[in-house]
C-alpha positions as CSV (number, residue, x, y, z in Angstrom):
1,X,7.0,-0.7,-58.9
2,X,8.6,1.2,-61.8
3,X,11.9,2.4,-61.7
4,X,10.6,6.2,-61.4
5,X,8.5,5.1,-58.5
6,X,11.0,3.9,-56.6
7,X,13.1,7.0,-56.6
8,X,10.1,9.1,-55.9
9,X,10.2,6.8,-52.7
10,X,13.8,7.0,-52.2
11,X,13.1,11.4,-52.2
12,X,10.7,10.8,-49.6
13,X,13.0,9.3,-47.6
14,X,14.7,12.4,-46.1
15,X,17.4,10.9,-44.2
16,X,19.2,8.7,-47.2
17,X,18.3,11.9,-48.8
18,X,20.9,13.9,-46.6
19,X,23.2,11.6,-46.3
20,X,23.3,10.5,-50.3
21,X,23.8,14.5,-50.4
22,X,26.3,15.0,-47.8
23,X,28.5,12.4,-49.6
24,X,28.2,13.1,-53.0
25,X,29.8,16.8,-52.2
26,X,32.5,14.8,-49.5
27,X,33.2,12.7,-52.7
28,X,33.9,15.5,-55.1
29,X,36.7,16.6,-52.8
30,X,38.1,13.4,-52.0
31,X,38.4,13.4,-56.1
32,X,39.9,16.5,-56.1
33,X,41.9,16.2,-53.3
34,X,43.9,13.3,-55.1
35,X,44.5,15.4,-58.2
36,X,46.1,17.8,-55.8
37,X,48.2,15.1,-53.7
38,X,49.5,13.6,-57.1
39,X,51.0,16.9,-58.3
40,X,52.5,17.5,-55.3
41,X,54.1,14.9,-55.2
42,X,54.9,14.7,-58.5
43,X,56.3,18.2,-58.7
44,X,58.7,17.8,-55.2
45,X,60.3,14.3,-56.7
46,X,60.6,15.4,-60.1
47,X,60.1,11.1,-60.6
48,X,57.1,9.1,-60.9
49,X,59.0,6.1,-58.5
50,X,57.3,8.3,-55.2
51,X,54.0,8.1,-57.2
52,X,54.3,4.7,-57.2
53,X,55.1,4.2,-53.7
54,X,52.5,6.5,-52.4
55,X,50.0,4.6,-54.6
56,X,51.1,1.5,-53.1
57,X,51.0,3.1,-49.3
58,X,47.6,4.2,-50.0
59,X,46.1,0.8,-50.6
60,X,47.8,-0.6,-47.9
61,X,45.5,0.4,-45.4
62,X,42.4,-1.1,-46.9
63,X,43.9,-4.6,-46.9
64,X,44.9,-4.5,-43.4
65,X,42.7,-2.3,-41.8
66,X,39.4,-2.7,-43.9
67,X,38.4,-5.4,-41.7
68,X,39.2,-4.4,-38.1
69,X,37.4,-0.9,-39.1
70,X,34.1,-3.1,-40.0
71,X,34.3,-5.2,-36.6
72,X,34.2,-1.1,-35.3
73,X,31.1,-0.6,-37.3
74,X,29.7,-3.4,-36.1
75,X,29.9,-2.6,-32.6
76,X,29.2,1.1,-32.7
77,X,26.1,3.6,-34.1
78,X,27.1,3.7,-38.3
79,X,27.2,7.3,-38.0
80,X,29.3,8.5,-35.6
81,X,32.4,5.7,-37.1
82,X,31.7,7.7,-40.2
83,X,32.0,11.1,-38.3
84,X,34.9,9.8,-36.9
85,X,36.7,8.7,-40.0
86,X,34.9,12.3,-41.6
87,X,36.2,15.0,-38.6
88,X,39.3,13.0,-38.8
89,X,39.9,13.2,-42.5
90,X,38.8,17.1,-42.5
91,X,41.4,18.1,-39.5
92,X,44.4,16.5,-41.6
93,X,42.8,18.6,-44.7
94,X,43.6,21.5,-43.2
95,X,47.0,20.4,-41.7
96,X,48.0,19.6,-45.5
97,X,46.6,22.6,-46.9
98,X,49.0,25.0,-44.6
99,X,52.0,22.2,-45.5
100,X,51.0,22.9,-49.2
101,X,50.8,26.7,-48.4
102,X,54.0,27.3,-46.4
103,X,56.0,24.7,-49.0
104,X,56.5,22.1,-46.0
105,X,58.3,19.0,-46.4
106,X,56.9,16.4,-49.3
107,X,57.6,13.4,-46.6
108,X,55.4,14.7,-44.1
109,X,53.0,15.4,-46.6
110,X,52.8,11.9,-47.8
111,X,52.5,10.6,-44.2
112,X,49.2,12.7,-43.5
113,X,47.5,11.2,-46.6
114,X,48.6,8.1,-45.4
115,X,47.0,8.4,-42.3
116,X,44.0,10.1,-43.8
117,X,43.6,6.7,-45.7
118,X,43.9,5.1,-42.4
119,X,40.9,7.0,-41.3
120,X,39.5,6.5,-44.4
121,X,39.1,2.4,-44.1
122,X,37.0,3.1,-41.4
123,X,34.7,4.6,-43.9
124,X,33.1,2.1,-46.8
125,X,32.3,-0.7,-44.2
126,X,30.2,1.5,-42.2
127,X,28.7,3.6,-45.2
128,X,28.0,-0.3,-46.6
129,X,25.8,-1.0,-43.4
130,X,24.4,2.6,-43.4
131,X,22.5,2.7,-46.1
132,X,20.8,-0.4,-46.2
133,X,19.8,0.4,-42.7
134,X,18.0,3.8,-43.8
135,X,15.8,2.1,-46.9
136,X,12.4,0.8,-45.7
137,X,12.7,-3.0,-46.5
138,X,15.2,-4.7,-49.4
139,X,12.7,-3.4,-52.0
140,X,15.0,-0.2,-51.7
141,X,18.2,-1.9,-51.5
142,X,18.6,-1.7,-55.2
143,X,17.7,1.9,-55.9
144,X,19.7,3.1,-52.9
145,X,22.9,1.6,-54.3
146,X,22.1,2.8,-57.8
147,X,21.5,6.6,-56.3
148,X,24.5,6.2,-54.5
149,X,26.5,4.6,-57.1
150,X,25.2,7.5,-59.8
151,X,25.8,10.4,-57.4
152,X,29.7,8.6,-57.3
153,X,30.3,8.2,-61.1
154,X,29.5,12.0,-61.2
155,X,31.7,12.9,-58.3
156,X,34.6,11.3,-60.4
157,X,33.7,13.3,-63.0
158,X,33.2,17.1,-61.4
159,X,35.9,16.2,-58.6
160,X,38.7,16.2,-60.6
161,X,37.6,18.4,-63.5
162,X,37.6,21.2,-60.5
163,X,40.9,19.8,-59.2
164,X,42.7,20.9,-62.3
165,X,40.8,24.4,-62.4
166,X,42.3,24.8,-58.7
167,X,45.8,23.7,-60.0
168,X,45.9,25.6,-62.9
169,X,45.2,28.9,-60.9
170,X,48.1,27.9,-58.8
171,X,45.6,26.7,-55.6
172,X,46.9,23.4,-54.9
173,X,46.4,24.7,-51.2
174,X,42.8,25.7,-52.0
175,X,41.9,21.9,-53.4
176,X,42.7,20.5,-49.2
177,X,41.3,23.1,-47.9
178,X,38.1,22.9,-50.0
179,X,38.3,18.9,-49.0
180,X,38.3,19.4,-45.5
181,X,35.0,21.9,-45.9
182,X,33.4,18.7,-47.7
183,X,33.7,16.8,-44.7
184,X,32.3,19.1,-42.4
185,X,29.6,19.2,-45.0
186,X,28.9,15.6,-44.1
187,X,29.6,15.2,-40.7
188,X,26.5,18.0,-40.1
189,X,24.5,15.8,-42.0
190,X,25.6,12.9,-40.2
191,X,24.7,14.3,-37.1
192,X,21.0,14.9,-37.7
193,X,20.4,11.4,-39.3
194,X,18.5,9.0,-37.3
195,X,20.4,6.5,-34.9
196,X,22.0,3.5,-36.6
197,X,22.9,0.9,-34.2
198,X,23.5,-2.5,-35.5
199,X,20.7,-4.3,-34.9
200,X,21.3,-7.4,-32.2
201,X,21.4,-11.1,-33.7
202,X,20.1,-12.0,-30.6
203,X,20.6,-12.4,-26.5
204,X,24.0,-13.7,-25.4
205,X,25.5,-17.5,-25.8
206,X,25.5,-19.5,-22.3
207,X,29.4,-20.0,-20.9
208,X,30.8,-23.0,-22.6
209,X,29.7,-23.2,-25.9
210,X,32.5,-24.0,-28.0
211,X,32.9,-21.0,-31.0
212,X,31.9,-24.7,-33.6
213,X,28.7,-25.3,-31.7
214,X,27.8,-21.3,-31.8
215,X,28.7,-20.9,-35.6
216,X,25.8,-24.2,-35.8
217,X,23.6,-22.3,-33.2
218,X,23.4,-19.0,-35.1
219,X,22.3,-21.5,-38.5
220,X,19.5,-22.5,-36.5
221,X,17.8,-18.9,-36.8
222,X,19.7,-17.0,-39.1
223,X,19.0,-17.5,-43.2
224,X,21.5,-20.3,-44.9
225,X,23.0,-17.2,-46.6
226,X,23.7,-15.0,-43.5
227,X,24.9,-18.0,-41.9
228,X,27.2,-18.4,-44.8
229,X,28.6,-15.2,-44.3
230,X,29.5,-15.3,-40.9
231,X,31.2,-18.8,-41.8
232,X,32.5,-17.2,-44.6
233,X,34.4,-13.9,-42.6
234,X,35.3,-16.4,-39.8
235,X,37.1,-18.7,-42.2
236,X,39.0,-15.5,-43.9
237,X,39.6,-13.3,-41.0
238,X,42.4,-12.6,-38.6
239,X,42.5,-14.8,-35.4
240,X,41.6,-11.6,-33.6
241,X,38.5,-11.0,-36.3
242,X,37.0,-13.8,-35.9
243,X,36.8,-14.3,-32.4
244,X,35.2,-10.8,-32.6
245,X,32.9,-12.3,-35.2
246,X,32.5,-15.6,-33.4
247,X,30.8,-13.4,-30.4
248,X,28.8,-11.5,-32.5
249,X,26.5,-14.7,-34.5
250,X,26.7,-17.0,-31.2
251,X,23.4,-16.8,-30.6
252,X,20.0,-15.5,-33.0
253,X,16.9,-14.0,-32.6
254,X,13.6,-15.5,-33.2
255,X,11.7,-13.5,-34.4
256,X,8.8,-12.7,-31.5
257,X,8.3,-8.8,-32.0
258,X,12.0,-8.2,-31.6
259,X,12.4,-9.9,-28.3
260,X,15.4,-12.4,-27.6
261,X,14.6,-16.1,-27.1
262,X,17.0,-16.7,-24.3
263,X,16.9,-20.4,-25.3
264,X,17.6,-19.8,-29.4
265,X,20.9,-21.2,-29.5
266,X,19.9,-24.8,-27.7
267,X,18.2,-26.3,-30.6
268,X,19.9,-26.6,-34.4
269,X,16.7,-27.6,-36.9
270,X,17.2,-30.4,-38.4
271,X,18.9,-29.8,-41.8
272,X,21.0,-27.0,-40.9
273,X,23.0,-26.7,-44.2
274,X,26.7,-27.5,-44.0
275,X,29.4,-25.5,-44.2
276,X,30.5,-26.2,-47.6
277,X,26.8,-25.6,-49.1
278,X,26.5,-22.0,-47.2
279,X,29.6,-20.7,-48.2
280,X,28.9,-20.8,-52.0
281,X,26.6,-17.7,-52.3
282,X,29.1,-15.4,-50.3
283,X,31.9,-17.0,-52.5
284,X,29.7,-16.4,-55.9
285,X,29.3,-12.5,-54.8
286,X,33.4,-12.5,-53.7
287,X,34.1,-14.0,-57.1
288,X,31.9,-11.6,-59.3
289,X,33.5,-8.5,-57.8
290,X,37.6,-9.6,-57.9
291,X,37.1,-10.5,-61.5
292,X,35.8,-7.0,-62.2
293,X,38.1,-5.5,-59.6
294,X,41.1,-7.4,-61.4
295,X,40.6,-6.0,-64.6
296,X,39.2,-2.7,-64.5
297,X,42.3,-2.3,-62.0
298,X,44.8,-3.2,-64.5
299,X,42.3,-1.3,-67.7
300,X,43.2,2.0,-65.2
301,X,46.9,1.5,-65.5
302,X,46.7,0.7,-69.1
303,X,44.7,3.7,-70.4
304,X,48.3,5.6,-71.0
305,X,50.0,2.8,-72.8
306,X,47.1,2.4,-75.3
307,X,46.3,5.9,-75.7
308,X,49.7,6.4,-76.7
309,X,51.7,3.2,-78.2
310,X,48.2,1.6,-79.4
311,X,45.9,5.0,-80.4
312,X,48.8,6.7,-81.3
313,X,46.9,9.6,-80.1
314,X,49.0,11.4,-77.7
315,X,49.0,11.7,-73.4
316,X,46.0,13.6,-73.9
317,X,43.9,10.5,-74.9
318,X,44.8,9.1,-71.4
319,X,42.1,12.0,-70.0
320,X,39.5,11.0,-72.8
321,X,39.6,7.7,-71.8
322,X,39.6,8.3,-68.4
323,X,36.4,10.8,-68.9
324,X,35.1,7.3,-70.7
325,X,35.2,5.4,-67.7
326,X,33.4,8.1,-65.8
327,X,30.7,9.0,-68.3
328,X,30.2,5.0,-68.4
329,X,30.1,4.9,-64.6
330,X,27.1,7.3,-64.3
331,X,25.1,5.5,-67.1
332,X,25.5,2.6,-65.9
333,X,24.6,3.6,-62.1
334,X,21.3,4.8,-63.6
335,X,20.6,1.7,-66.0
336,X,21.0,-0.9,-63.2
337,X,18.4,1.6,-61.1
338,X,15.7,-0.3,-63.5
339,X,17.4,-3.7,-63.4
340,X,17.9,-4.2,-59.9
341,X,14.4,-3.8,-59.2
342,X,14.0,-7.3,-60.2
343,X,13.4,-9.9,-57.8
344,X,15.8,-12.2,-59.6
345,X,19.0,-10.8,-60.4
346,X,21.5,-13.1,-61.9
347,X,20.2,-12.0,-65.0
348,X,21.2,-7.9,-64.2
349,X,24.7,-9.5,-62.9
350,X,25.2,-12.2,-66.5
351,X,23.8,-8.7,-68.7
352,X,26.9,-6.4,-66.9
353,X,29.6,-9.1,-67.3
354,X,28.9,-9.7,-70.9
355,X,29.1,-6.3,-71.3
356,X,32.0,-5.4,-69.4
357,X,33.9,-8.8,-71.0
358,X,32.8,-7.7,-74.3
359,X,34.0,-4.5,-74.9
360,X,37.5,-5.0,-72.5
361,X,38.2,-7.1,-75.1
362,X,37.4,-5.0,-78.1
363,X,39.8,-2.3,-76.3
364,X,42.8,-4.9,-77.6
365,X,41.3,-5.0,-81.4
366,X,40.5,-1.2,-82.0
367,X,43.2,1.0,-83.0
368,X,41.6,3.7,-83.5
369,X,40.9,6.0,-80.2
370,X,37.1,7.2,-81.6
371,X,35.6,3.4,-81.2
372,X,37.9,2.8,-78.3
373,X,36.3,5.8,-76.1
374,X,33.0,3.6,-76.7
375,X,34.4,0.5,-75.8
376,X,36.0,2.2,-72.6
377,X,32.8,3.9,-71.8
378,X,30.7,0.4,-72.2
379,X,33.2,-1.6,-70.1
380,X,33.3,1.2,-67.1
381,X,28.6,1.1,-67.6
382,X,29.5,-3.1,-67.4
383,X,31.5,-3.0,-64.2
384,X,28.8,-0.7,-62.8
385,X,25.3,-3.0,-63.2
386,X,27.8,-5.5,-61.7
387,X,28.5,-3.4,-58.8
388,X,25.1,-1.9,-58.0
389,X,23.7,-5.9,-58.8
390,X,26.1,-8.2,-56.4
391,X,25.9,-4.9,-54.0
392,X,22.2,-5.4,-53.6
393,X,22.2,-9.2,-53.7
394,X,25.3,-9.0,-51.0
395,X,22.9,-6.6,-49.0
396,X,20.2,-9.2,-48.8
397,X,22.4,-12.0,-47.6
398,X,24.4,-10.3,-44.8
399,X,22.0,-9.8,-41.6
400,X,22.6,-5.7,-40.1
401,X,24.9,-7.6,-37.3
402,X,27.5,-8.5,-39.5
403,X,27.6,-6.0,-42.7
404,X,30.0,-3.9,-41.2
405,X,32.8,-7.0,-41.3
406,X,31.0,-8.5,-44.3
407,X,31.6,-5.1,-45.9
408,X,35.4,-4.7,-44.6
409,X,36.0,-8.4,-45.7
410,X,34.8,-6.9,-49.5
411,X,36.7,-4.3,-49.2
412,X,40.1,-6.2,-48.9
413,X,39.5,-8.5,-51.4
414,X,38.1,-6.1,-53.7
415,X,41.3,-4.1,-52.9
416,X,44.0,-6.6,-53.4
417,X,42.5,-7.9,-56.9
418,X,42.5,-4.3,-58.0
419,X,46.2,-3.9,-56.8
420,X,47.0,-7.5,-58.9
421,X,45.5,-6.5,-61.8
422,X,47.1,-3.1,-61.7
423,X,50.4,-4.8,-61.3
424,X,50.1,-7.9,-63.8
425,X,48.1,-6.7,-66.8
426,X,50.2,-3.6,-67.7
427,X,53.3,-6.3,-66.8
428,X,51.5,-9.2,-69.3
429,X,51.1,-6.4,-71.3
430,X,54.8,-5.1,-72.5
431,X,55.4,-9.1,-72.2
432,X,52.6,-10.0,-75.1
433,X,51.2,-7.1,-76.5
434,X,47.9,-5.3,-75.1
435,X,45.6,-7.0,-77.2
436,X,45.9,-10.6,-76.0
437,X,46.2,-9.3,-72.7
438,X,42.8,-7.2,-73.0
439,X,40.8,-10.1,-75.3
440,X,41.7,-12.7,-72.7
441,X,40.8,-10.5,-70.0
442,X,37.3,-9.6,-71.5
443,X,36.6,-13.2,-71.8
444,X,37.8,-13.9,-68.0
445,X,35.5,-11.2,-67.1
446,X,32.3,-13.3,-68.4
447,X,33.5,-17.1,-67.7
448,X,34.5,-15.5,-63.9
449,X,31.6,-14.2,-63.4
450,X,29.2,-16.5,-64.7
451,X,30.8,-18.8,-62.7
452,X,29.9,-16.8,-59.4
453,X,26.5,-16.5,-60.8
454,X,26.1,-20.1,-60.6
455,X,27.7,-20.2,-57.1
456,X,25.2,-17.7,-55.2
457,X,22.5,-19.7,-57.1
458,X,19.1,-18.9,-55.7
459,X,20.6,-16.1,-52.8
460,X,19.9,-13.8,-56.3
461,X,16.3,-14.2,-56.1
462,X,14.6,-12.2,-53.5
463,X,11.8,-13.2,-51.8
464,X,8.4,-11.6,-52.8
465,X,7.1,-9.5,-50.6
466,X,3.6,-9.4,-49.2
467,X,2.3,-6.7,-51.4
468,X,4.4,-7.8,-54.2
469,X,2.4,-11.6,-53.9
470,X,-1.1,-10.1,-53.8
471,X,0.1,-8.2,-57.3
472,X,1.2,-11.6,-59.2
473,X,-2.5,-12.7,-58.0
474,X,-3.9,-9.6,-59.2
475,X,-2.4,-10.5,-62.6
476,X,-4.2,-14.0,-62.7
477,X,-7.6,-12.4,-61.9
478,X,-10.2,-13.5,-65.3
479,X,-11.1,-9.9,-64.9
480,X,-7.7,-9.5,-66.5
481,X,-7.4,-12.0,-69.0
482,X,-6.8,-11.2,-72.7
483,X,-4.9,-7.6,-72.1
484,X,-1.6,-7.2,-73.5
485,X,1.1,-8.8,-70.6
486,X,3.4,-5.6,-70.8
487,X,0.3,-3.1,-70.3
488,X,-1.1,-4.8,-67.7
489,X,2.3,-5.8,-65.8
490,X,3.0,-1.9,-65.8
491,X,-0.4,-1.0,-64.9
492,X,-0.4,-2.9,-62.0
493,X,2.8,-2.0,-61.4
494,X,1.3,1.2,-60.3
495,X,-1.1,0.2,-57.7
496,X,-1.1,1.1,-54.4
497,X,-1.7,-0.5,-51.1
498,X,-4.8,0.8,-49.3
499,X,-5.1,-0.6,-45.5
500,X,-8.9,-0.7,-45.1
501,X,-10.5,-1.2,-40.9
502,X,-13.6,-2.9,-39.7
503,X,-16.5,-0.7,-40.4
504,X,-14.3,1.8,-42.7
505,X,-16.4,3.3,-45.5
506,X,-14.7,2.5,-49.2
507,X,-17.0,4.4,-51.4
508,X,-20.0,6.1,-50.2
509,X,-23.0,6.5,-52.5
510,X,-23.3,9.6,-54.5
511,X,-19.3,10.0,-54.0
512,X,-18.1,11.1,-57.6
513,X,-15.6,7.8,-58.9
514,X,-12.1,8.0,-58.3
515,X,-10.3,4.9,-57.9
516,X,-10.5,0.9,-59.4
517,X,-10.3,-1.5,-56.2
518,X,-8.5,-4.8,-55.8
519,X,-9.5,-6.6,-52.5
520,X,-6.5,-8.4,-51.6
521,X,-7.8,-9.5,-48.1
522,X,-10.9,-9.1,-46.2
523,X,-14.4,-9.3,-46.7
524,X,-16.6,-5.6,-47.7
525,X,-20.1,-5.0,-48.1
526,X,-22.3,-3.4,-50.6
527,X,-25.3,-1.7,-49.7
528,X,-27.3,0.8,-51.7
529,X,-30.2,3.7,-50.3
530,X,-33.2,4.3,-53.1
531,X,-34.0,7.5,-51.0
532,X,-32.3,9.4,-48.4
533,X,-35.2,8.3,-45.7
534,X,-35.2,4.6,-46.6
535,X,-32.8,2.1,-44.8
536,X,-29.7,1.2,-46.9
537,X,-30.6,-2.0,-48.8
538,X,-27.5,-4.9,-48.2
539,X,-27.2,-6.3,-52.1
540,X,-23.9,-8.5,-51.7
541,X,-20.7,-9.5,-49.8
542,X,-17.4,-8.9,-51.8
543,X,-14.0,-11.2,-50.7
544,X,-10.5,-11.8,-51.5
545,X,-9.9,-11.1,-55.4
546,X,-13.2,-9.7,-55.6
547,X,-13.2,-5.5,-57.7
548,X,-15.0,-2.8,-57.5
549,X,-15.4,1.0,-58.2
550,X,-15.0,-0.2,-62.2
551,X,-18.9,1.4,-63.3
552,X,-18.6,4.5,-62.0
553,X,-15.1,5.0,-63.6
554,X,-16.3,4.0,-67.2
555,X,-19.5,6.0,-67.5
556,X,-18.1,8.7,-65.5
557,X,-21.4,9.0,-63.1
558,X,-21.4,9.1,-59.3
559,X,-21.0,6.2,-57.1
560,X,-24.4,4.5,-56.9
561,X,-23.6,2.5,-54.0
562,X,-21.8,2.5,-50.3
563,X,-19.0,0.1,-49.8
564,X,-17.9,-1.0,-46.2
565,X,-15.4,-2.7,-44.8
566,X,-16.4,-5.6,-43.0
567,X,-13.2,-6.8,-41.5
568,X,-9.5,-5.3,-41.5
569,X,-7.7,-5.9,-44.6
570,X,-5.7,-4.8,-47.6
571,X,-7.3,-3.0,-50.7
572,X,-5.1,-2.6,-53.8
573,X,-6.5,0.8,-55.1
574,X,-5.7,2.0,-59.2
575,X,-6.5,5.8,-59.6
576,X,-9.2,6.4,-62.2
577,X,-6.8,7.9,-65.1
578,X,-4.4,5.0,-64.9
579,X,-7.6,2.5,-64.7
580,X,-9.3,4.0,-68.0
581,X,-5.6,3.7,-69.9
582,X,-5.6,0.2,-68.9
583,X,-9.0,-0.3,-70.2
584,X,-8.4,1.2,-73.6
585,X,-5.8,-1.3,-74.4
586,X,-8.2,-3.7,-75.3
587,X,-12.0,-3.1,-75.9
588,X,-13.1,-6.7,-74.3
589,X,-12.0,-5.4,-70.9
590,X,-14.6,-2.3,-70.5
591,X,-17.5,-4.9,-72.0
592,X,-16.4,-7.6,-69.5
593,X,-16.3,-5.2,-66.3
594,X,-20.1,-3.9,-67.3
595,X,-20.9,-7.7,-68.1
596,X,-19.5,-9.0,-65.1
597,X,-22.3,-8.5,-62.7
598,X,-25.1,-8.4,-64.8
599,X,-24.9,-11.7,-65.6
600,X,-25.5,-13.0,-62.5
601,X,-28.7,-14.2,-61.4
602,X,-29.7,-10.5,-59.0
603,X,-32.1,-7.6,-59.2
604,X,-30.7,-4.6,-62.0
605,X,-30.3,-2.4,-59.1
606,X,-26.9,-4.6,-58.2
607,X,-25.5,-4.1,-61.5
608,X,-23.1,-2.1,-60.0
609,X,-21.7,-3.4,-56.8
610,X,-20.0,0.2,-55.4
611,X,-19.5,1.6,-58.9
């Protein structure tokens, strides 16, 4: 499917629709909302120490809550944890707006963003198990997360562009009090989505099985991966965690139309990977995304010392290159929309580190702030593909059960890499000099990450799916053979799946010709009338692999024959404009389809087999 395809599909889907929406106008004010708080606080303290400490108290949170608020959205629907944190977030808006307003104390002010990041923690595990709940199958997994992560980038671009409108009109009140209308933007959207439970690993364990027998019992069912995971958050979790955690994979589902097997967790298969061997995808992903977290963490500190000591271009560089990183951020969010709709990705995830590594390090040997605002804006479009790629790959290891802890577990590491590299590069830096610091960073970036790449191994390859398996037979067909690879691999990227019942009519005779058919399962039958009175004439049987439809299509003339469906089955159907452009890029093909019947040993009259 092309990448345009799969955003049509994505549109069709009305409830990531909303909810992609409702966010990306919650996450222009969160944006702006910062601006505001930061010149608040700024302007009461007169000193940039409290901007350093409420910097600090606002991370806090996500390293000690980030993981106790996915066990939450774990256990409860996704969407109401997120109206929660949402309703939450919006009533403390409007408490801080009338503080703003009325000049109230700059302490109390800090507490209430603190404990709107509180709510806030509650909010990326259970958005991270949302959305790959609302997509139809991991097809979509990819193209969700690029949406989401494009609709972002540009968030961080509007958000606080409005913010210093609003605080250059002297409405620093107006800013909370537009973020708290944002989130009752989103918590009415919320509350028409459809319900997102997690989905049950399976029926409970029997008393006294140990939590080390459990872990081996949910192997049995679950994936290597998933059951890597759930090793994976046990191992890093708080006591209290992973108990949680333990109870939640201690027993798995077969999978018998969605019914329990009460009796799943009393056999282990044999070869039930160890521990060591199902930990190493989970730990690749981890790896990939504190390496990037490190860095760009640290590159967002050090935008003012090199715009000022290193460009020698002023403060006012420090907005250009932070307008870099977002201008980088959306491109890349809509680049990796076409790469991640690869079933392999390690090659999406090597592309975004080189080119995150690359240019981080040629930020240390510019001087000059023209080719430094392309560097900045190639490193922020590298750290994205690697986001939107180990997102998507993460997505397809983690089972629905445990994405909300998966995702809080992220979310701390994540966090405290981006707080270390905030801390030690702009440190390293007045120690050594930027350069070194940025050119050794850049190259950590690609040996880091290529180093994860080799640890998730083959958890980056998706399985095919059953539509996508009839298409790489399709491609094999003789019918095929000679047309240009990239033509025909985008041709048939375009076909679509046509369910076809016992006794269903496919093409009736004197139908005008429409579409170029595929029979990717089941048997169909030909017959063909001389006269309206006479008794349809049976001329052939078609099976798997077999086409049709082609004559009609390439001398434009009515369907000469009746084509029925014999058993169920799968048709993979090309419309007619899309067939006729295939058959233009290369003459054999049209001489080969009116050849291909013709040659075989039957009357004229079957020369065309349902054309």
């Amino acid at each position: 499917m092309s990448a345009l395809a799969s955003y049509r599909q994505l549109l069709r889907n009305s409830a990531l629709t909303r909810l992609l929406a409702g966010e990306f106008v919650s996450s222009i004010g969160s944006w702006m909302y910062l601006v505001a708080l930061v010149v608040i606080v700024y302007q009461a303290s007169g000193n940039a120490f409290l901007l350093g400490v409420v910097g600090a108290a606002r991370v806090l949170p996500y390293v000690f809550l980030s993981i106790p608020a996915g066990m939450v959205a774990d256990r409860f629907d996704r969407r109401y944890v997120l109206l929660v944190s949402d309703i939450a977030r919006g009533i403390i808006m409007v408490i801080l707006a009338w503080l703003v307003a009325v000049d109230g104390p700059v302490w109390m002010i800090v507490a209430l963003a603190i404990l709107a990041t509180c709510f806030a923690t509650l909010f990326y595990p259970a958005i991270g198990a949302l959305i790959p709940a609302l997509v139809k199958d991991e097809t979509e997994f990819g193209p969700a997360n690029s949406a989401w992560s494009t609709l972002d980038g540009l968030a961080f671009v509007i958000g606080p562009a409005i913010g210093g409108l609003l605080i250059a009109a002297s409405g620093l009140a107006l800013a909370f009090l537009i973020n708290a209308i944002t989130f009752g933007v989103i918590a009415v959207v919320l509350w028409t989505l459809p319900p997102a439970k997690p989905k049950p690993v399976a029926a409970p364990a029997e008393a006294g099985v140990a939590a080390p027998d459990i872990a081996n019992a949910a192997a049995a069912d679950l994936s290597p991966f998933q059951t890597g995971l759930a090793e994976a958050v046990i191992d890093s979790a708080p006591a209290s965690a992973a108990a949680e955690l333990t109870g939640a994979a201690a027993t798995s589902r077969h999978d018998h139309g969605g019914v329990p097997h009460e009796h799943a967790h009393e056999h282990i298969e044999p070869g039930t990977p160890t521990p060591r061997a199902i930990r190493r995808p989970v730990a690749g992903v981890m790896l990939v995304d504190m390496m990037g977290s490190f860095v760009f963490g640290g590159l967002s500190i050090l935008t003012v010392v090199l715009a000022t000591t290193v460009y020698h271009s002023g403060e006012a560089a420090t907005g250009y290159l932070n307008a870099a990183i977002g201008i980088g951020a959306v491109i890349g969010a809509v680049f990796s929309g076409v790469l991640v709709l690869r079933r392999r990705l390690s090659g999406p995830l090597g592309l975004g580190a080189v080119v995150m590594g690359v240019a981080v390090a040629a930020l240390g040997m510019t001087v000059n702030l023209g080719p430094a605002l392309i560097a900045m804006t190639l490193a922020s479009l590298g750290s994205l593909i690697l986001e939107v790629t180990y997102t998507t790959i993460f997505q397809r290891v983690v089972p629905d059960a445990l994405r909300g802890r998966a995702s809080g577990l992220m979310v701390t590491t994540s966090t405290l890499a981006q707080a270390s590299g905030s801390f030690l590069m702009p440190v390293l830096a007045g120690v050594v000099g930027a350069e070194p610091v940025l050119i050794v960073s850049g190259v950590g970036v690609i040996a880091g990450s290529f180093a994860g790449i080799g640890l998730v191994g083959s958890a980056a390859t998706r399985e095919p799916t059953h539509f996508e398996e009839h298409l790489q037979r399709a491609k094999r067909l003789p019918v095929f053979a000679g047309l240009p690879p990239a033509r025909l691999e985008n041709t048939l990227g375009r076909l679509k799946p046509v369910a076809m019942t016992a006794g269903q009519v496919i093409i009736r005779q004197g139908d005008p010709a429409d579409r170029f058919y595929i029979i990717a399962d089941g048997t169909v039958s030909v017959t063909q009338q001389e006269t309206p009175s006479e008794e349809p004439r049976f001329l052939r049987q078609l099976g798997e692999d077999a086409v049709f439809g082609e004559i009609g299509l390439l001398t434009s003339a009515p369907r000469t024959a009746t084509v029925t469906a014999e058993s169920d089955g799968l048709l993979l159907a090309l419309e007619g404009p899309v067939f006729l452009e295939l058959v233009s890029a290369g003459p054999a093909f049209a001489s080969r389809l009116l050849d291909l019947y013709q040659g075989n040993a039957v009357p004229t009259a079957e020369a065309e087999i349902g054309g």
